[in-house]
mmCIF entry with sequence, helices, sheets and N, C-alpha, C, O atoms, coordinates in Angstrom:
data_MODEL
# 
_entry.id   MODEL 
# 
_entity.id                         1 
_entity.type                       polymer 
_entity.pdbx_number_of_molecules   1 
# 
_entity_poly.entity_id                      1 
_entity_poly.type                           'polypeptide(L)' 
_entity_poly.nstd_linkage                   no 
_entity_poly.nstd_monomer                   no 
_entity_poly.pdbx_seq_one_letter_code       
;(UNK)(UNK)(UNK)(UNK)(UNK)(UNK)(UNK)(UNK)(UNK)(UNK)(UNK)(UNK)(UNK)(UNK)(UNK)(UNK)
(UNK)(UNK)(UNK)(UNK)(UNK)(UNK)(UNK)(UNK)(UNK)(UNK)(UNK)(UNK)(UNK)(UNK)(UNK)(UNK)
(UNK)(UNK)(UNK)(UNK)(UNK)(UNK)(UNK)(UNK)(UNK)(UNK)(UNK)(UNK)(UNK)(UNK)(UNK)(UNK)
(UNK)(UNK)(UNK)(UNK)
;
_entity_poly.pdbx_seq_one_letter_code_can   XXXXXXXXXXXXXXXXXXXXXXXXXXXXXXXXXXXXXXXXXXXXXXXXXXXX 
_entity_poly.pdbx_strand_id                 A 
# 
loop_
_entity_poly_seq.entity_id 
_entity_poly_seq.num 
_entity_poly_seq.mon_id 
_entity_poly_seq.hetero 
1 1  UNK n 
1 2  UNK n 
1 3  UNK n 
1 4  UNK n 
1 5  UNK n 
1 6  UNK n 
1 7  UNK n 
1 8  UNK n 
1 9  UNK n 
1 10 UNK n 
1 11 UNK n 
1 12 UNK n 
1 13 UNK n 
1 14 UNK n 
1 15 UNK n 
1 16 UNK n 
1 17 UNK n 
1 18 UNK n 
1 19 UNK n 
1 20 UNK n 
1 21 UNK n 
1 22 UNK n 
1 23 UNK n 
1 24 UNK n 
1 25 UNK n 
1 26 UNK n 
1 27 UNK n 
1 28 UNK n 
1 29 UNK n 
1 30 UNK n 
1 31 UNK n 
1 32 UNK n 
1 33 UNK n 
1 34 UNK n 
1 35 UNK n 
1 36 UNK n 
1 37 UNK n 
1 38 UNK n 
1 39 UNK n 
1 40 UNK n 
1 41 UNK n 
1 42 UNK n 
1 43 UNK n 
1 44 UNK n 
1 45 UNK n 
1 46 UNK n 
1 47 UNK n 
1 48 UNK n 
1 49 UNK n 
1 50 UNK n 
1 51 UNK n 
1 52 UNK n 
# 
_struct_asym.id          A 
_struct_asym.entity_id   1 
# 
loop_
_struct_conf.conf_type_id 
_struct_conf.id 
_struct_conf.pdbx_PDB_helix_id 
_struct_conf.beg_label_comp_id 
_struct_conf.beg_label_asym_id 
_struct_conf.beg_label_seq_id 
_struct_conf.pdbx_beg_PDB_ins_code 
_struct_conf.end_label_comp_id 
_struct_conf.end_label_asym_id 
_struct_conf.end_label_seq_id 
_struct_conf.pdbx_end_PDB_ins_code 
_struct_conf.beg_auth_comp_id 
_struct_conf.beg_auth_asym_id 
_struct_conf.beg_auth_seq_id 
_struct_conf.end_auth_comp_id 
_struct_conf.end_auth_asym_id 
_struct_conf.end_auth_seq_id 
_struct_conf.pdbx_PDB_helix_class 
_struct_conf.details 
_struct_conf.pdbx_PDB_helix_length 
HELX_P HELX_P1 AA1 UNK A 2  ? UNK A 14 ? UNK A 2  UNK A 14 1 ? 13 
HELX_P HELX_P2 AA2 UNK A 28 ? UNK A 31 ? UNK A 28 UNK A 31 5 ? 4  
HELX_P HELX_P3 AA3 UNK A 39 ? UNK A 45 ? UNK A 39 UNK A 45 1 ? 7  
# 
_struct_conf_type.id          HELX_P 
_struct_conf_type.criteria    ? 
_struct_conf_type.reference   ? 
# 
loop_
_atom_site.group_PDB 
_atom_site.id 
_atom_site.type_symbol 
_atom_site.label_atom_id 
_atom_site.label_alt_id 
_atom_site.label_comp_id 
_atom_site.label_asym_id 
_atom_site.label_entity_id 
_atom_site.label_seq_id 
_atom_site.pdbx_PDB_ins_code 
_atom_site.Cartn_x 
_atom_site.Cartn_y 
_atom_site.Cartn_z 
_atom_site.occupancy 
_atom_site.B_iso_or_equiv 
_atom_site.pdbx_formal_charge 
_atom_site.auth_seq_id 
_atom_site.auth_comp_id 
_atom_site.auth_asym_id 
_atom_site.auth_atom_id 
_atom_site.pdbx_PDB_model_num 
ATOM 1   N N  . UNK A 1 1  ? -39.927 16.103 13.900 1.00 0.00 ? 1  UNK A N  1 
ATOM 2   C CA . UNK A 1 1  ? -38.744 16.682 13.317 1.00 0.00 ? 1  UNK A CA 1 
ATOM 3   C C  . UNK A 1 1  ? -37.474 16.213 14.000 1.00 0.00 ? 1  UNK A C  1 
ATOM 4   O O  . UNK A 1 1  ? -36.578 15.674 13.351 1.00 0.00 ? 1  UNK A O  1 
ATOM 5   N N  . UNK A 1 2  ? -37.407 16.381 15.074 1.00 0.00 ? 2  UNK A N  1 
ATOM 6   C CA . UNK A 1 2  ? -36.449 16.051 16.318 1.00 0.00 ? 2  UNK A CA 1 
ATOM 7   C C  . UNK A 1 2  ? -35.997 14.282 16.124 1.00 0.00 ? 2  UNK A C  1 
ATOM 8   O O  . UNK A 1 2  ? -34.867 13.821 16.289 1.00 0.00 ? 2  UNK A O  1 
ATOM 9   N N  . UNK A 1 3  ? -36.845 13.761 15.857 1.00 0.00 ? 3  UNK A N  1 
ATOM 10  C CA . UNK A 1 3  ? -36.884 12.164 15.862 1.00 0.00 ? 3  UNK A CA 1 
ATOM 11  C C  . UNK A 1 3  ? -36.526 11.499 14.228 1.00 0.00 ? 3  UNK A C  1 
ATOM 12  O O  . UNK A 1 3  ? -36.179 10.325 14.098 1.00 0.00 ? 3  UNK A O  1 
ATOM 13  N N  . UNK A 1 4  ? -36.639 12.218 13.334 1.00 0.00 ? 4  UNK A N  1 
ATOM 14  C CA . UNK A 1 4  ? -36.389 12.157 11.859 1.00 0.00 ? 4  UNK A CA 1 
ATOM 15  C C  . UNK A 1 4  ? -34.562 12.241 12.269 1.00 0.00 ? 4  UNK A C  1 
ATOM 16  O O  . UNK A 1 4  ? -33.816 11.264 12.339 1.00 0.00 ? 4  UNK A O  1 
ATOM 17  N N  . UNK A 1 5  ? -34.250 13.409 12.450 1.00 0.00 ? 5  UNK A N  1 
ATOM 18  C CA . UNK A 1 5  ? -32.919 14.013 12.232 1.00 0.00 ? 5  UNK A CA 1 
ATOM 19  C C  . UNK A 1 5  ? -31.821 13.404 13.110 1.00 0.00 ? 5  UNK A C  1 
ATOM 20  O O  . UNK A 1 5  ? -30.605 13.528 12.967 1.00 0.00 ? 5  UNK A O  1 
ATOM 21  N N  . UNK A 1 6  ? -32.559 12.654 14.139 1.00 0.00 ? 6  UNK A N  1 
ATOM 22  C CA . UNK A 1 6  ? -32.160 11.967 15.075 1.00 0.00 ? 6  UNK A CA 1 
ATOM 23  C C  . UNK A 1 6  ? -31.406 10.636 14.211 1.00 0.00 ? 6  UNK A C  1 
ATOM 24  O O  . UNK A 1 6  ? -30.238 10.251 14.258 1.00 0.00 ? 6  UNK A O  1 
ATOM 25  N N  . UNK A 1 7  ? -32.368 10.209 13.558 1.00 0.00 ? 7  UNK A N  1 
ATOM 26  C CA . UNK A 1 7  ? -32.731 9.231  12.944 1.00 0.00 ? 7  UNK A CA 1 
ATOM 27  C C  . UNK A 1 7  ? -31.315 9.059  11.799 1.00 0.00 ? 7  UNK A C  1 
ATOM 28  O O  . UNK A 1 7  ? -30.354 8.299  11.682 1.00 0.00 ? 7  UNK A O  1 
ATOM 29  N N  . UNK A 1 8  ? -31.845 10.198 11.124 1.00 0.00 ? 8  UNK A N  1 
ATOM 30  C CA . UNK A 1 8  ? -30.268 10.150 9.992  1.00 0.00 ? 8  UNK A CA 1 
ATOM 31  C C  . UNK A 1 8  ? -28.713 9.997  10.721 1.00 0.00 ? 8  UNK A C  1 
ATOM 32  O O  . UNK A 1 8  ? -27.928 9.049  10.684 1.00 0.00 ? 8  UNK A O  1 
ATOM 33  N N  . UNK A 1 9  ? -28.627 11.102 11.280 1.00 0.00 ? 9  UNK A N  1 
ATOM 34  C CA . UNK A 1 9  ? -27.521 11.483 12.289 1.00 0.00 ? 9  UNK A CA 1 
ATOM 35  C C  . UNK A 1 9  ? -27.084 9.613  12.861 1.00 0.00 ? 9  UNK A C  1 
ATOM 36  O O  . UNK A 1 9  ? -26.005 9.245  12.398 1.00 0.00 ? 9  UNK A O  1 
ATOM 37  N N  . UNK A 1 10 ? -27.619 8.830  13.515 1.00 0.00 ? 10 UNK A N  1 
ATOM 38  C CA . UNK A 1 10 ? -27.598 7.547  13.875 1.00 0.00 ? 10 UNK A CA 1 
ATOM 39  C C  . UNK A 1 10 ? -26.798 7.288  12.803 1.00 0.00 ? 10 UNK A C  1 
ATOM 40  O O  . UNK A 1 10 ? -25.568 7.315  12.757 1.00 0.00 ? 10 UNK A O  1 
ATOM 41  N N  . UNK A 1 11 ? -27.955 6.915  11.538 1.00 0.00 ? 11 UNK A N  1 
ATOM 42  C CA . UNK A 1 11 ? -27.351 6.485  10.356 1.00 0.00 ? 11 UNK A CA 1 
ATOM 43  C C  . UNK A 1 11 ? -26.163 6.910  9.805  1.00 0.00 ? 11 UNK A C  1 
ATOM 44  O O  . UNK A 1 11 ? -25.321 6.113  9.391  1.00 0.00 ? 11 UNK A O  1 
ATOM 45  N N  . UNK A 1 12 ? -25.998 8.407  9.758  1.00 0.00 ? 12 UNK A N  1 
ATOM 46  C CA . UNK A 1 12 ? -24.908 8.471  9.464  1.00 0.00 ? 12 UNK A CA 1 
ATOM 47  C C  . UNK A 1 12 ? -23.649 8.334  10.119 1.00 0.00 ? 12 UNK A C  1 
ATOM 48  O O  . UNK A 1 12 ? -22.653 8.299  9.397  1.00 0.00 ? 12 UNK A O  1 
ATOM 49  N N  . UNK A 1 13 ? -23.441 8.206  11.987 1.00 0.00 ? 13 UNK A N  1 
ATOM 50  C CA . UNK A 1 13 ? -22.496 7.858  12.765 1.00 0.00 ? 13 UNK A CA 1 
ATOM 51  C C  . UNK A 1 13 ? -22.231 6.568  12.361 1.00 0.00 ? 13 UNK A C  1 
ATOM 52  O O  . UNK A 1 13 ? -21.067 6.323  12.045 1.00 0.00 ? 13 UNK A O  1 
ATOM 53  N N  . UNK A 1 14 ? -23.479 5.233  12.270 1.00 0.00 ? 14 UNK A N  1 
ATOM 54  C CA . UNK A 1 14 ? -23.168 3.845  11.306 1.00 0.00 ? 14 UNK A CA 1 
ATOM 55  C C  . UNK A 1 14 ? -22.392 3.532  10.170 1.00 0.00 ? 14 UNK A C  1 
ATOM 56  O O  . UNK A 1 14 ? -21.846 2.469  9.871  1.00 0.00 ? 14 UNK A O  1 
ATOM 57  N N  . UNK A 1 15 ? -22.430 4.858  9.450  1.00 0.00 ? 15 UNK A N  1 
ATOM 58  C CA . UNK A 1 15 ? -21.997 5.004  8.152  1.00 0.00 ? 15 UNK A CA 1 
ATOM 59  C C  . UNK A 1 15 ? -20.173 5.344  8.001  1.00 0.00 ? 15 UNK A C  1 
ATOM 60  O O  . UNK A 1 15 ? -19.345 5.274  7.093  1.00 0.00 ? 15 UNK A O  1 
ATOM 61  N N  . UNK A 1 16 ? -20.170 5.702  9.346  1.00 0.00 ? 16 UNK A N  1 
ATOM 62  C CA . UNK A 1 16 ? -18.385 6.005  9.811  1.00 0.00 ? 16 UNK A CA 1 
ATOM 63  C C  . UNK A 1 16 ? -18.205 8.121  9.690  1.00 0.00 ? 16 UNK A C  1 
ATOM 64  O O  . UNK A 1 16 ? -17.215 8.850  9.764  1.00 0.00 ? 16 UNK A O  1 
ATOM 65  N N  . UNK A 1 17 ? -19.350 8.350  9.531  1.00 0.00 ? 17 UNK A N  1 
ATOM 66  C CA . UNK A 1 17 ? -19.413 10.075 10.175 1.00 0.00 ? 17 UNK A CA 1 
ATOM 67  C C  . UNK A 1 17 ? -19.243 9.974  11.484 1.00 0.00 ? 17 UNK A C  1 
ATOM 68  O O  . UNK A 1 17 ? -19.827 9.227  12.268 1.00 0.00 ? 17 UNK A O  1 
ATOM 69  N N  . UNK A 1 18 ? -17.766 11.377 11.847 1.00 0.00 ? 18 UNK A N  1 
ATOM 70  C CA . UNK A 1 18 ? -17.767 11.233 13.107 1.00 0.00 ? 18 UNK A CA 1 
ATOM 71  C C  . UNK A 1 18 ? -18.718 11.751 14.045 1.00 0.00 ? 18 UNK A C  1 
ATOM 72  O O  . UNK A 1 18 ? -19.753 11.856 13.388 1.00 0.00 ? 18 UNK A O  1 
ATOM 73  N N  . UNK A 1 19 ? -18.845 11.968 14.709 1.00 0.00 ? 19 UNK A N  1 
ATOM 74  C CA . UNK A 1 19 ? -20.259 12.521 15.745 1.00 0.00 ? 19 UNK A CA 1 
ATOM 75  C C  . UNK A 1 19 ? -19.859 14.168 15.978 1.00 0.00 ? 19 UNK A C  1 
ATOM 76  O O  . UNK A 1 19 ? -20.606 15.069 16.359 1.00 0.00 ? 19 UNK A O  1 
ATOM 77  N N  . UNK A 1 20 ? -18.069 14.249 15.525 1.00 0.00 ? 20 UNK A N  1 
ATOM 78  C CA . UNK A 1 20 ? -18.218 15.758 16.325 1.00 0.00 ? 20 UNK A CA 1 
ATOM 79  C C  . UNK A 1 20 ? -18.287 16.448 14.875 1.00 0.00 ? 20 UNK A C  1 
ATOM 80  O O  . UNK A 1 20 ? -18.239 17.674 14.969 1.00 0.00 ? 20 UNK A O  1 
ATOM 81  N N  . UNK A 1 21 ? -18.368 16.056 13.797 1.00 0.00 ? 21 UNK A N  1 
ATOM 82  C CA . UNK A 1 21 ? -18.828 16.494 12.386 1.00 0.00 ? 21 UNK A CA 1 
ATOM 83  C C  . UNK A 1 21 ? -20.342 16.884 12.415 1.00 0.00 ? 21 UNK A C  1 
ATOM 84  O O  . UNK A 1 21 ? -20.794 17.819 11.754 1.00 0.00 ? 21 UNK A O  1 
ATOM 85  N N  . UNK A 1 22 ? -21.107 16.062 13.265 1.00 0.00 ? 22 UNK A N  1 
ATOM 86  C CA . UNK A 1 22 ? -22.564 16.830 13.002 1.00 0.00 ? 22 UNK A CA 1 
ATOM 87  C C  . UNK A 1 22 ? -23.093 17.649 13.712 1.00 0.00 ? 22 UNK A C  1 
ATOM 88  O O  . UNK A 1 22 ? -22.444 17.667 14.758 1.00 0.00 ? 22 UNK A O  1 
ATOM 89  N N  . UNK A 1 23 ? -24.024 18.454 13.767 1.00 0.00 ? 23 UNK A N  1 
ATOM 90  C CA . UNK A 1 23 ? -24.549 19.340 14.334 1.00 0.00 ? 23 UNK A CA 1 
ATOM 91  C C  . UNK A 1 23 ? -26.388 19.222 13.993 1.00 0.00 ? 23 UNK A C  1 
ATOM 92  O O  . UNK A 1 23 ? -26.951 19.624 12.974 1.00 0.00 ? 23 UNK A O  1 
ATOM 93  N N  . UNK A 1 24 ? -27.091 18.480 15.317 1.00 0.00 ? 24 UNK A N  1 
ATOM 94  C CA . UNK A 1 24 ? -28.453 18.512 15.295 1.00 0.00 ? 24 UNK A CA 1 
ATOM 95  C C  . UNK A 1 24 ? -29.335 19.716 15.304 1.00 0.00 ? 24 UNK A C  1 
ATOM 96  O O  . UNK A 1 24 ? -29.653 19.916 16.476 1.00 0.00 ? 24 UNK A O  1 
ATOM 97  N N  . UNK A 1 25 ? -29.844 20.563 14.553 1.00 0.00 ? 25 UNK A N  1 
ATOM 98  C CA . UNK A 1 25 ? -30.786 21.430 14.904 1.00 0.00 ? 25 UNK A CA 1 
ATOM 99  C C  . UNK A 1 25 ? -32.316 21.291 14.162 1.00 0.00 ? 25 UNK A C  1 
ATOM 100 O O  . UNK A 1 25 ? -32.497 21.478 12.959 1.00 0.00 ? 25 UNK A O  1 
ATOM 101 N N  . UNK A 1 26 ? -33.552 20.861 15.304 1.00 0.00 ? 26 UNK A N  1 
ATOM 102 C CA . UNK A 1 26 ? -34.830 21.097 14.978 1.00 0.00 ? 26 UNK A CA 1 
ATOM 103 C C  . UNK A 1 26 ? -35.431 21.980 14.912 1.00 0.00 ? 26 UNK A C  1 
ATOM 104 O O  . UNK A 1 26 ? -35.447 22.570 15.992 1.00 0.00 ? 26 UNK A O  1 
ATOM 105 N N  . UNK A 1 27 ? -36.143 22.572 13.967 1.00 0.00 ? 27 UNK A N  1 
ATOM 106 C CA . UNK A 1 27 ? -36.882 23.518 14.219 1.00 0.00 ? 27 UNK A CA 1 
ATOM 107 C C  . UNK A 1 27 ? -38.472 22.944 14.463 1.00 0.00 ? 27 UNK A C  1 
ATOM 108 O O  . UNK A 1 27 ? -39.250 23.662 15.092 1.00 0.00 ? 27 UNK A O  1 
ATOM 109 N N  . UNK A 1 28 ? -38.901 21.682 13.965 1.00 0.00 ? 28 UNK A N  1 
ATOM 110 C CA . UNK A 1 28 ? -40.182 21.306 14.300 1.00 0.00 ? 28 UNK A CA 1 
ATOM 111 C C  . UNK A 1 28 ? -41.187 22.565 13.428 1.00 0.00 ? 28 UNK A C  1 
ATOM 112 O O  . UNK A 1 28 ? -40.971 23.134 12.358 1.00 0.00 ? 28 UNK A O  1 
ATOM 113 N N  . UNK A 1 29 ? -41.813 22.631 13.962 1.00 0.00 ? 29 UNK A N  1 
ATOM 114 C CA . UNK A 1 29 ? -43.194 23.914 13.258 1.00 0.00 ? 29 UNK A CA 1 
ATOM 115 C C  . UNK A 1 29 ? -42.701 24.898 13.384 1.00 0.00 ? 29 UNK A C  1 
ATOM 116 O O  . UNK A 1 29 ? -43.231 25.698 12.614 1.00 0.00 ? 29 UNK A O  1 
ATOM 117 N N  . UNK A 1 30 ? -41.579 25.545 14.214 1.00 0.00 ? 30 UNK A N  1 
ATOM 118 C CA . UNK A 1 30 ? -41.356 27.018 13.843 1.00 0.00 ? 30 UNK A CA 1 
ATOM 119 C C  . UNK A 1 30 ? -40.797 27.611 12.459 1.00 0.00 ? 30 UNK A C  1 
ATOM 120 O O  . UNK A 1 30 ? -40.865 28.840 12.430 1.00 0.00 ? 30 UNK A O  1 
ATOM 121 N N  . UNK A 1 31 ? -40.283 27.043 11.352 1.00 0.00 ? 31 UNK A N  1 
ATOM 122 C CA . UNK A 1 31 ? -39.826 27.238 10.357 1.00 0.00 ? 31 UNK A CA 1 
ATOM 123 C C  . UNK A 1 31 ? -40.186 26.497 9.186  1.00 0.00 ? 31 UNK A C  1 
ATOM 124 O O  . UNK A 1 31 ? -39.339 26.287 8.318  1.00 0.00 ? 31 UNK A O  1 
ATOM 125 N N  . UNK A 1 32 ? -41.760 25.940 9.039  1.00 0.00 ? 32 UNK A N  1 
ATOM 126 C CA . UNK A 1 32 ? -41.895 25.146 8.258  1.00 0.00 ? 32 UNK A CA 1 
ATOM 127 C C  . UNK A 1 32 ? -41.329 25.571 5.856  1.00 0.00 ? 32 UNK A C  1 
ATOM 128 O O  . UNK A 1 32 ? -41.255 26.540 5.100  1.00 0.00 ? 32 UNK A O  1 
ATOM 129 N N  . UNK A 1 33 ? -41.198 24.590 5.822  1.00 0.00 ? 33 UNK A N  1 
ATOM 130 C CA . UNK A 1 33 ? -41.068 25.754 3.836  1.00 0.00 ? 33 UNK A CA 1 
ATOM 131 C C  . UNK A 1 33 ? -42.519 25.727 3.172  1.00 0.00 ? 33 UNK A C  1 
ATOM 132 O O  . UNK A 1 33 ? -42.768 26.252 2.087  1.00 0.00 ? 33 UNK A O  1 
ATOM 133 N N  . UNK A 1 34 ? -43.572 24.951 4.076  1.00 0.00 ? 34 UNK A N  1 
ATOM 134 C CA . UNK A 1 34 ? -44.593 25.006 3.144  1.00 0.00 ? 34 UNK A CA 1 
ATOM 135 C C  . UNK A 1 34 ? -45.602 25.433 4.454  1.00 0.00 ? 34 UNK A C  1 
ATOM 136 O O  . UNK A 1 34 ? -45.657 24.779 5.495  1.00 0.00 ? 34 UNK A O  1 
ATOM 137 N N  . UNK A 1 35 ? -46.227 26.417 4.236  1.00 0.00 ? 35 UNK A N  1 
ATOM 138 C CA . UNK A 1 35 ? -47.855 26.697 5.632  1.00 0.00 ? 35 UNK A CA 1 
ATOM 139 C C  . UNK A 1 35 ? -48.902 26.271 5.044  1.00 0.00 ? 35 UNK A C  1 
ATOM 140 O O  . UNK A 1 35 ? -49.886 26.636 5.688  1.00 0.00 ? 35 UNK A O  1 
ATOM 141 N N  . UNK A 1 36 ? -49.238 25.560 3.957  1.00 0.00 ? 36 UNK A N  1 
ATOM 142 C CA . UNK A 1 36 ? -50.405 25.405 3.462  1.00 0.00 ? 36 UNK A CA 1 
ATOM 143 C C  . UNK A 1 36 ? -51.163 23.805 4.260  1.00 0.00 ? 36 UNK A C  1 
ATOM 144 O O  . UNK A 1 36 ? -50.494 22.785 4.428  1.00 0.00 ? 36 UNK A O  1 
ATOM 145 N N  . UNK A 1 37 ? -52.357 23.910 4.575  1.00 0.00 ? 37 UNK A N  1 
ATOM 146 C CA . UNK A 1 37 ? -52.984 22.912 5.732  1.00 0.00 ? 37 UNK A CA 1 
ATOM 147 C C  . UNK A 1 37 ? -53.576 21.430 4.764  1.00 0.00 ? 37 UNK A C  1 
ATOM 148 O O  . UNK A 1 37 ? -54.750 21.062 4.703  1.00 0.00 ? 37 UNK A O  1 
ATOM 149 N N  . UNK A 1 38 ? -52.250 20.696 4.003  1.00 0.00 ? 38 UNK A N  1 
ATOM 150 C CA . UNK A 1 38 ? -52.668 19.474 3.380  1.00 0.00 ? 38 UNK A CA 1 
ATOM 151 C C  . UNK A 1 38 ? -51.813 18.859 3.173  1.00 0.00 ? 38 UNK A C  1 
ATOM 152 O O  . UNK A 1 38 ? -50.801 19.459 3.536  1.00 0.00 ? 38 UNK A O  1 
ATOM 153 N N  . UNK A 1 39 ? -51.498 17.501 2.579  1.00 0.00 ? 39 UNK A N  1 
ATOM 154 C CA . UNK A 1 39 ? -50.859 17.010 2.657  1.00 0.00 ? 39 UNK A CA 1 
ATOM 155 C C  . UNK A 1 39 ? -49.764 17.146 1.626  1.00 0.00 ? 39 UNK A C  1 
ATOM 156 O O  . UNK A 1 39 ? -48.630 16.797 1.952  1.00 0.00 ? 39 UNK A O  1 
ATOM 157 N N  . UNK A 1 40 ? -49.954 17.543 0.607  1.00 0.00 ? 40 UNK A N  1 
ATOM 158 C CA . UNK A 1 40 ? -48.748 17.866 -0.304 1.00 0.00 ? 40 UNK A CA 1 
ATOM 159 C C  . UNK A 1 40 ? -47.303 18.756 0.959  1.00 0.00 ? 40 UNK A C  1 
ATOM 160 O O  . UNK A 1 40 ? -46.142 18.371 1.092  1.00 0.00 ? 40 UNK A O  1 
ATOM 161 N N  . UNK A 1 41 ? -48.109 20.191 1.800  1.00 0.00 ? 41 UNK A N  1 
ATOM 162 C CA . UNK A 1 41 ? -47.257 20.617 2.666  1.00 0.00 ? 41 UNK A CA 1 
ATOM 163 C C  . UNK A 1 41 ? -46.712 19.736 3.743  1.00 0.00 ? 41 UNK A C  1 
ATOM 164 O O  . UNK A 1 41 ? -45.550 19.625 4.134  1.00 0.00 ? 41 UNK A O  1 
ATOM 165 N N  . UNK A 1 42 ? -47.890 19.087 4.171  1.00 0.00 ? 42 UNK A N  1 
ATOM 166 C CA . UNK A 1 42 ? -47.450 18.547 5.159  1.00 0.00 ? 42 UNK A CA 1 
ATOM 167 C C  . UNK A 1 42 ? -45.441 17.612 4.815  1.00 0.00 ? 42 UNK A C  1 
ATOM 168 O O  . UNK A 1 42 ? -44.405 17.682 5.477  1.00 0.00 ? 42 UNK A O  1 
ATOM 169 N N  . UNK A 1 43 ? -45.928 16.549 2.940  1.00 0.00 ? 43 UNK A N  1 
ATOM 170 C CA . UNK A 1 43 ? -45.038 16.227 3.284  1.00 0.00 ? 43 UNK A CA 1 
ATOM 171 C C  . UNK A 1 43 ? -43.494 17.039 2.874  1.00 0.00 ? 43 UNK A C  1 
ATOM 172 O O  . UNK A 1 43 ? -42.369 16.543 2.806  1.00 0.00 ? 43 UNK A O  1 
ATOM 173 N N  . UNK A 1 44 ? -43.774 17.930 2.729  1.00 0.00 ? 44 UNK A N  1 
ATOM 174 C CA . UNK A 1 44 ? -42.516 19.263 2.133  1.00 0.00 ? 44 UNK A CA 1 
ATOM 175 C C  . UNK A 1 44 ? -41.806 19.144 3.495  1.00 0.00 ? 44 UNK A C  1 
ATOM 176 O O  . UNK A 1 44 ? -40.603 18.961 3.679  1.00 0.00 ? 44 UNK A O  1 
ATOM 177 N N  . UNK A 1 45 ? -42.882 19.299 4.510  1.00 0.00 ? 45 UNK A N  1 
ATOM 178 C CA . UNK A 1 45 ? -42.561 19.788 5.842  1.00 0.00 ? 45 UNK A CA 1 
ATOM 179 C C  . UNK A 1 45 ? -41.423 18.957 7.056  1.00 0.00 ? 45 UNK A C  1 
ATOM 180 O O  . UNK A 1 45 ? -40.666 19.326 7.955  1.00 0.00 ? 45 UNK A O  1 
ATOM 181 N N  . UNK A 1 46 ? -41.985 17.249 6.246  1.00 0.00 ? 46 UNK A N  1 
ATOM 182 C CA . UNK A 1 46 ? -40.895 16.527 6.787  1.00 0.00 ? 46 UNK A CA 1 
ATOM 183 C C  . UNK A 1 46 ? -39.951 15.617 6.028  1.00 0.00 ? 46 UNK A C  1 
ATOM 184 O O  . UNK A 1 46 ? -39.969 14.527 5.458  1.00 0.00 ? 46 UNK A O  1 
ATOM 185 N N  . UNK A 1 47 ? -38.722 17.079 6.437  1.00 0.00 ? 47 UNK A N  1 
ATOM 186 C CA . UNK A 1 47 ? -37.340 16.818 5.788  1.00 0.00 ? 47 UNK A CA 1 
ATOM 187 C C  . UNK A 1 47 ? -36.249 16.738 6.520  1.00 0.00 ? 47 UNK A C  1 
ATOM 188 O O  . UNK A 1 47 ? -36.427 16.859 7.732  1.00 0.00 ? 47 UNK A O  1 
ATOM 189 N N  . UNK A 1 48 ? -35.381 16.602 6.222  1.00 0.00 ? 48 UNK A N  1 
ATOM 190 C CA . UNK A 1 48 ? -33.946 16.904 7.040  1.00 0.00 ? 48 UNK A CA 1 
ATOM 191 C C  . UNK A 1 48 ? -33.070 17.178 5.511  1.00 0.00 ? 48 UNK A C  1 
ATOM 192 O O  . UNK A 1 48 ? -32.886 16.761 4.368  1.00 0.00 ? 48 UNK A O  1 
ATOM 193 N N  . UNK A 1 49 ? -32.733 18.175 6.468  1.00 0.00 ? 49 UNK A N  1 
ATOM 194 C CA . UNK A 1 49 ? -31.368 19.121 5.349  1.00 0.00 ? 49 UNK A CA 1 
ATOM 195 C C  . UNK A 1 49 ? -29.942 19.147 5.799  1.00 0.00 ? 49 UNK A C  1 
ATOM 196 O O  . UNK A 1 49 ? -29.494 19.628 6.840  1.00 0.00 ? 49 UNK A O  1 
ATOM 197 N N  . UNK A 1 50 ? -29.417 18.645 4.991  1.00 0.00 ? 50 UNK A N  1 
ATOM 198 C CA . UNK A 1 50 ? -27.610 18.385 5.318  1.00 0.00 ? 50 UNK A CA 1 
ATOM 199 C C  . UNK A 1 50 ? -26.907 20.055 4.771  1.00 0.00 ? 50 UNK A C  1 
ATOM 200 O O  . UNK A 1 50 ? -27.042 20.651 3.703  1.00 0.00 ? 50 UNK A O  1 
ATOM 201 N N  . UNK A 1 51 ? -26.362 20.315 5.670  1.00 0.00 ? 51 UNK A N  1 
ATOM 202 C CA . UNK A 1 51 ? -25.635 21.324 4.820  1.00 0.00 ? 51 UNK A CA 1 
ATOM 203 C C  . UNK A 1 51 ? -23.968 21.016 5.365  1.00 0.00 ? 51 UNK A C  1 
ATOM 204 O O  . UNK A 1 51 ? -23.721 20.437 6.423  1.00 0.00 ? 51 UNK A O  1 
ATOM 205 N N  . UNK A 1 52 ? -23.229 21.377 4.695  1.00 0.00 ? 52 UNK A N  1 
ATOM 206 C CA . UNK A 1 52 ? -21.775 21.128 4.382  1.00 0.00 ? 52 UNK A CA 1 
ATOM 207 C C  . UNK A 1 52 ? -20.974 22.461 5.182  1.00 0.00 ? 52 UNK A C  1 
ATOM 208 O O  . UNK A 1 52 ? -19.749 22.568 5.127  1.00 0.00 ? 52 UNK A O  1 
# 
């Protein structure tokens, strides 16, 4: 999770977003949107969400 969001955030500082515009927060497994043990959840599970 940590390494995904990492990931955008990069991209988007590349992109000409300033750095003090974003705000990183992982939750990793404590807050997943899907608990079900397969892969449809699994890939629900890895996202990154922009909010404004």
């Amino acid at each position: 999770g940590e390494r995904r969001a990492k990931a955008v955030q990069r991209y988007l500082v590349l992109q000409g977003v300033s750095p003090a515009q974003l705000e990183l927060v992982s939750y990793g497994e404590e807050r997943p949107v899907a608990t079900g043990n397969d892969e449809q959840s699994w890939a629900q599970n890895r996202r990154v969400e922009l909010r404004k």
